[in-house]
Residue, then its C-alpha position, 0 to 999 in steps of 0.5 A: x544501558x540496562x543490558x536488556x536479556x533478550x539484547x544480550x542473548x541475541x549477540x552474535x559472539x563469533x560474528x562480534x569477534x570477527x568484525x572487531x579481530x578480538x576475542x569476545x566473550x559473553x560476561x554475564x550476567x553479572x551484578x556488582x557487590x562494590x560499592x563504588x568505582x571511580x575511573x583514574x582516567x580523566x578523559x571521557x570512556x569511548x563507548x561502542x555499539x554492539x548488536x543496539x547495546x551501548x557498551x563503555x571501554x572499562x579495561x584490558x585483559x592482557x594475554x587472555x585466551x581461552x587457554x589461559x581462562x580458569x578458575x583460580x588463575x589470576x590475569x593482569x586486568x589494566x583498569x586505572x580505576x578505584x573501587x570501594x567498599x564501605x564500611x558495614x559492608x558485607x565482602x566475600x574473599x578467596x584467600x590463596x595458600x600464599x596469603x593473597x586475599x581476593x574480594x568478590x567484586x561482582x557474581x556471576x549467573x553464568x554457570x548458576x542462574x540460581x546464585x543471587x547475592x543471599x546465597x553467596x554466604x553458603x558458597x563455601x561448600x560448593x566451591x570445592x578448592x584446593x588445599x590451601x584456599x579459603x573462602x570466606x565472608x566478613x562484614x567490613x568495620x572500615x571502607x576497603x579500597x582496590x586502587x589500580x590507578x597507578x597498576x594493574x589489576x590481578x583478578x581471578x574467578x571461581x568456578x561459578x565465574x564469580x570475579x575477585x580483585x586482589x587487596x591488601x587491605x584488611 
């Protein structure tokens, strides 16, 4: 679905915990900044229906909980897909003082309802990181490629709950 606002707001997070014996988190709203995915899974994603939205299985976040949830802390996220951005292609990354580079897969309105994809390029000033992180924009001259097909994710947020996967592509 499009996951109407009114729907969404009207989850019941707790009840929605309690009855599927997990922790569920509302995150979202959020907006995509790949340009492709492609599931490695062959078999068809089950799907379930929470408070009349349709909801696909996407992924597991292993060891999540709220005490290990920040910013700047990478969780292992089993996704077995392949996302893509093209070439031409504006990416926002987080680079962390050991070198590891971090692209913006999708922006959160979570913590700022204002944050739309123009102001990311201004994000830099607000983000107040720690010594060592950079953040940064380029435009793409080649596809940049996250394959998590044959291992899991590492994936971390800002403090705006902005989501970045770690690449290795340049």
């Amino acid at each position: 679905s499009d996951c109407p606002q009114k729907e969404w707001q009207d989850l019941n997070i707790a009840r929605l915990s309690w009855q599927n014996r997990a922790l569920v988190m509302r995150n979202g709203p959020r907006y995509w900044m790949i340009d492709g995915v492609q599931s490695g899974v062959q078999a068809p994603r089950p799907t379930k229906v929470f408070g009349g939205l349709t909801m696909r299985f996407g992924a597991t976040i292993s060891g999540l909980n709220p005490l290990t949830i920040g910013p700047l802390r990478v969780q292992r996220v089993a996704r077995n897909a392949v996302m893509t951005f093209n070439a031409g292609s504006t990416v926002y990354e987080l680079t962390a003082p050991d070198g590891r580079t971090f692209v913006m897969q999708s922006y959160s309105q979570q913590v700022d309802r204002t944050l739309t994809e123009a102001s990311l390029g201004s994000l830099a000033e607000r983000l107040r990181l720690p010594a060592g992180w950079r953040y940064g924009k380029r435009t793409l001259s080649a596809p940049l490629v996250v394959d998590t097909t044959n291992t899991p994710a590492s994936v971390l947020q800002d403090r705006f709950q902005n989501t970045y996967s770690l690449h290795t592509a340049t």
